[in-house]
N, C-alpha and C positions, 0 to 999 in steps of 0.2 A: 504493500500500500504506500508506503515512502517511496520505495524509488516512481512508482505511479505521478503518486504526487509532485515528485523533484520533475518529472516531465512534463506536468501539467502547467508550472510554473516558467518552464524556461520555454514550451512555445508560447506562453503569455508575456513574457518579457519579452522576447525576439518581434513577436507581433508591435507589442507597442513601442520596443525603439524604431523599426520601421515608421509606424503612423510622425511618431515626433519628428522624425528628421524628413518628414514628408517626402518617404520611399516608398508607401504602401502602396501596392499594385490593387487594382479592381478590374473583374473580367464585367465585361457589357455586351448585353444580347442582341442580335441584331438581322434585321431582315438587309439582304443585299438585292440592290434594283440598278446593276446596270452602270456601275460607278456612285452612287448615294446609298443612301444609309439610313434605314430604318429602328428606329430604337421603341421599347417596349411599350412607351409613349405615345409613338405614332411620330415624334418627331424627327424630320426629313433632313439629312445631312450629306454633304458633294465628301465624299471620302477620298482622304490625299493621304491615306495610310496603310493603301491596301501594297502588296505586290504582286497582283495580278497586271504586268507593264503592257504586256499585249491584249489584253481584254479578253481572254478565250474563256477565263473561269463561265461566261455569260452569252459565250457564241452558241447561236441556236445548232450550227450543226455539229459542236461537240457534244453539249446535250443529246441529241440526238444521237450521237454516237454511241454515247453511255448508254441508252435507253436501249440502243441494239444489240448492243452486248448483253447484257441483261435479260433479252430475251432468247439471246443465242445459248449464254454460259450462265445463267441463272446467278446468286446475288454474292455469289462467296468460293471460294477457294475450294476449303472443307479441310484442307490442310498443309502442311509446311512444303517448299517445294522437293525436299527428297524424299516424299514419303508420296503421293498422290495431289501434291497443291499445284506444279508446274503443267501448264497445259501450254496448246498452239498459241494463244495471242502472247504470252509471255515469250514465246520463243521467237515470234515475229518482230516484238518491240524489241529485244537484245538486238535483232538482228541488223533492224533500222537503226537502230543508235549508233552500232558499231561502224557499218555502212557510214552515214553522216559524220559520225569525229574521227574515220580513221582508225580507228583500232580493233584489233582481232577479235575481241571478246567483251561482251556487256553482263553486269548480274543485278537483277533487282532488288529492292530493299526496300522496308516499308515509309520513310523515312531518309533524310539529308543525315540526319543526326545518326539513326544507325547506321547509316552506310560509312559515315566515318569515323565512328567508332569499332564497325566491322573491323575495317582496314588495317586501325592503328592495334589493335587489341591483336589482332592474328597473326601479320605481319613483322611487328617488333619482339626484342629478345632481350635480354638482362645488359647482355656488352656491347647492345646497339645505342648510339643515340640521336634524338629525335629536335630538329632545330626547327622552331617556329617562328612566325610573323608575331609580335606580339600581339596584336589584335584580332587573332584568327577567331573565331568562334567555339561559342562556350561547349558546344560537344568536340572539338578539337580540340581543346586545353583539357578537360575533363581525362578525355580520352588519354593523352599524355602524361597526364600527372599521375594516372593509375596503371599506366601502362609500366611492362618489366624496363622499359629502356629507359637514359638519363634523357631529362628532357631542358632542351635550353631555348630562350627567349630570345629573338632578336629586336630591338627599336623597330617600330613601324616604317617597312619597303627599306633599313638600310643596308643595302647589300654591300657593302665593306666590311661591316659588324656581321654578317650573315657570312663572306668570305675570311675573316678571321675567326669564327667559333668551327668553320670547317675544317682550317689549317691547325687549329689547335685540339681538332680530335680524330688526326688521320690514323691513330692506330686504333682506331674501335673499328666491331667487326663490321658494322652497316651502318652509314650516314643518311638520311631520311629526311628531307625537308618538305616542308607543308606553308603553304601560302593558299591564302583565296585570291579569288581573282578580282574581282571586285567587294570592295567589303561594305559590310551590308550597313553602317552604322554614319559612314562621310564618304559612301558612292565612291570612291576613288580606286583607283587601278593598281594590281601589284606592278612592280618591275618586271615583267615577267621576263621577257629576254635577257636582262642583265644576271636576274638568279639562274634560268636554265644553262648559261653560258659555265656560273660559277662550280653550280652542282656538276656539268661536266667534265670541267677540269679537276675538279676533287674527287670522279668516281660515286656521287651520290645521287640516290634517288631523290625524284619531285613529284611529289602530291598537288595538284590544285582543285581546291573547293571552287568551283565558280557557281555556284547558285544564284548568285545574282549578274553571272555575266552571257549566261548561255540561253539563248533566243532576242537579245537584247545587243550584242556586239557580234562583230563577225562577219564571214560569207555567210547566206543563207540561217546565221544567227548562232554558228560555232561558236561564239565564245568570247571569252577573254584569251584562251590559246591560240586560236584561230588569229586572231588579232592583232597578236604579237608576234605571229610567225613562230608558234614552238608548240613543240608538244612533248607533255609531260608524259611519267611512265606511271604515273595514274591520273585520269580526272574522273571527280566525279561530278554529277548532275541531278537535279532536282526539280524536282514538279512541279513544286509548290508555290512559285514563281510565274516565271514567264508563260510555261505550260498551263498555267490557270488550273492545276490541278493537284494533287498530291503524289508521296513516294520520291523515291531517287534511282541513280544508278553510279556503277561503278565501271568505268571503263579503262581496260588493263589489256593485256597481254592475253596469250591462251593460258600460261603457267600459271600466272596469279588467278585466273579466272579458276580454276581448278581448285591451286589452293584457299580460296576463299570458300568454293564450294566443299572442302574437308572440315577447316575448320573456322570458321569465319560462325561463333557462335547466334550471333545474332540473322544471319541468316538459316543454321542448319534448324534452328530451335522456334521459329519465328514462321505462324502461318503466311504465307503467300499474299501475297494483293492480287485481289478479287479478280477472275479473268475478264471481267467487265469492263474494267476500270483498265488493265492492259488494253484493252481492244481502241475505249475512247483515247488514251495517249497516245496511240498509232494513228489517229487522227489530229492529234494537237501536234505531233510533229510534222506533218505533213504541212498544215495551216503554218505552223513558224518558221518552217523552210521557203512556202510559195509565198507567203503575205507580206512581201517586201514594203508594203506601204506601211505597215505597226512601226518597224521601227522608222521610219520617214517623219511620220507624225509623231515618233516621240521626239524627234532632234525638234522639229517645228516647236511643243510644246517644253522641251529645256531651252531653247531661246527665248520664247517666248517668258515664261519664267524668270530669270537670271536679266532681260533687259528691266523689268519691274522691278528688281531687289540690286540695280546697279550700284555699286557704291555702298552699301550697309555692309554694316562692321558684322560678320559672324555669318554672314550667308558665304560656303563650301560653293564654289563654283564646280559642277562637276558636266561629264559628257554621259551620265548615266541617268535612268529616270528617279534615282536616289538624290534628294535635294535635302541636306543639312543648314540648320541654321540654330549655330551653336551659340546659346545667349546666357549659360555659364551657372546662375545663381538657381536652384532646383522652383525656389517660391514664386521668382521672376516669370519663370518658365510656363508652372503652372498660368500663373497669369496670366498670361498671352495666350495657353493654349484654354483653357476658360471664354475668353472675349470670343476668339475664332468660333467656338462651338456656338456662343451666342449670335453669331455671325453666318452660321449653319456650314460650318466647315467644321469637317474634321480630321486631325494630324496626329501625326504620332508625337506623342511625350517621352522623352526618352530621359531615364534619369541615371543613377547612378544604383547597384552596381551594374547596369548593362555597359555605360559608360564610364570614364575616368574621372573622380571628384570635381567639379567644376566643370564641367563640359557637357548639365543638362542642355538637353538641345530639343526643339523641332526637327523633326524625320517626316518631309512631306516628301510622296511620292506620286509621280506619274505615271497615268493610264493612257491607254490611248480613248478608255473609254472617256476622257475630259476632253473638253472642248476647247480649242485657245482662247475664249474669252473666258472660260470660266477660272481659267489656270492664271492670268490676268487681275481678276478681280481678286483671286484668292494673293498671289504675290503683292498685290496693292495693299489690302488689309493688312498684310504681314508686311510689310512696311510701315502701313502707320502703326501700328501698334506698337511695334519697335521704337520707335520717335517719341510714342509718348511716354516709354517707361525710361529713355534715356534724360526727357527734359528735368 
């Protein structure tokens, strides 16, 4: 009953240091209509927090897609894919993905976060060690910090620091580096070609998370690797993004594809995604490869954007439909994003710990489901309001 009690106490403490230092998170419920936002209310909100950047979560013929599958492969798996979960649209979509980024081999996962957790958990080994972007994502550092190998941080994109933590661990058995490609928090781009340069010269592998880069940069929407002219010896991809829908992949080699398939726990132990839901992704890739105009109108809608917020201190210029506007103080932050909502805008609050002490920020994002005048009036408001918390 004591130690009950001593747990009852410390998630109530933990709870209320949160509220005080006004970190507490709140989930809100919500109907989606198409880029706006419906809340329990009823009241109607222009959503600039989504990352659906190509608008497919809401294309009638990926719905449709979905609803075919469904009727072809009924609503669920039933099981893991080496036991009876794996069917034909699973093997279709590997087959596509591989085809499109060039590489031999694709494995599905329920999840961005499992699949890079897959990777790092299966992959790594006690005398290996594992060099990171410091800002990579929290199931990437997760993954590393519980992982057998040593794991070391580099400053964000400084590949000097990233080429001396190489040279200063060339007798470990495997050197392992992990970068996203665009990261998801200040839209900005790794180095990619200056680290794939370095890792080749040192003999080490390269991971790239691009989840926020793949259907959005690119030929036909390959990537942040595409991009830069490189290719890593893993990238993986995710749904839940551009695809407007959910799950990842992991794209390797034939060998690692194998061994992931051995022991890559989160895949052997982990029911399959629905073959339904494969089938509609084989459609959403199709639409991100032909729909050359998504990303057209997103550059239209980041100029558009960034001409409204020229000159303000904290707005992240970037070429992604990720738009930062770091304004530092968490109370301040809230306040601006408070007025917006009042304003029927809604953006992301980003505070701390997803971000660095002081660097609460605005996280608005572009759809294509936005209109340039709406993207407009929304950068306009978020300029004055800025003005008026600086007077």
């Amino acid at each position: 009953m004591t130690q009950t009690c001593q747990l009852h106490r410390r998630i109530e403490q933990k709870l209320e240091d949160r509220r005080q230092n006004n970190l507490h998170r709140q989930v809100y419920a919500f109907a989606h209509q198409h880029g706006s936002l419906l809340d329990e209310q009823g009241q109607k909100y222009i959503n600039f927090s989504s990352n659906d950047y190509l608008g497919l979560a809401s294309e009638p013929r990926l719905v449709q897609a979905w609803q075919e599958g469904l009727s072809r492969y009924s609503a669920g798996s039933t099981a893991s894919p080496l036991v009876t979960g794996y069917s034909k649209p699973h093997a279709e979509l590997e087959s596509a993905l591989s085809d499109w980024l060039g590489f031999e081999q694709a494995i599905l996962f329920s999840s961005g976060f499992a699949a890079n957790q897959a990777v790092l958990f299966s992959l790594l080994e006690k005398n290996d060690v594992l060099i990171q972007d410091k800002l990579n994502h929290a199931s990437l550092m997760e993954a590393g910090m519980l992982s057998d190998a040593k794991m070391l941080r580099f400053p964000h994109n400084d590949v000097e620091r990233l080429n001396a933590m190489l040279a200063a661990n060339h007798t470990s058995s495997a050197r392992f580096v992990v970068t996203e490609g665009v990261f998801s928090m200040d839209g900005d781009l790794a180095p990619l070609t200056a680290i794939k340069s370095r890792c080749e010269q040192a003999n080490a592998w390269l991971m790239v998370d691009d989840a926020h880069g793949v259907g959005v940069l690119g030929e036909e929407g390959r990537g942040s690797c595409d991009f830069a002219g490189i290719k890593p010896d893993i990238l993986i991809v995710t749904f839940g993004k551009a695809f407007g829908m959910m799950g990842a992949a992991v794209l390797c080699s034939k060998a690692v594809h194998d061994y992931l398939t051995q022991f890559a726990r989160h895949y052997v132990y982990s029911t399959a995604m629905p073959p339904a839901q494969a089938h509609a992704l084989l459609h959403a890739l199709n639409s991100l490869r032909t729909d050359s105009w998504r990303r057209e109108k997103l550059a239209e809608l980041s100029n558009a954007f960034h001409e409204e917020l020229s000159g303000i201190s904290g707005v992240i210029e970037t070429m992604t439909p990720i738009k930062p506007v770091v304004i530092g103080d968490v109370v301040k932050m809230q306040t601006i994003s408070a007025s917006l909502r009042e304003l029927g805008y809604w953006a992301g609050a980003i505070r701390p710990p997803t971000v660095p002490v002081n660097t609460a920020r605005l996280r608005a994002t572009l759809s294509v489901n936005h209109r340039v005048e709406q993207v407009r009036k929304f950068a306009s408001s978020v300029r004055t309001l800025l003005e008026m918390e600086d007077v």
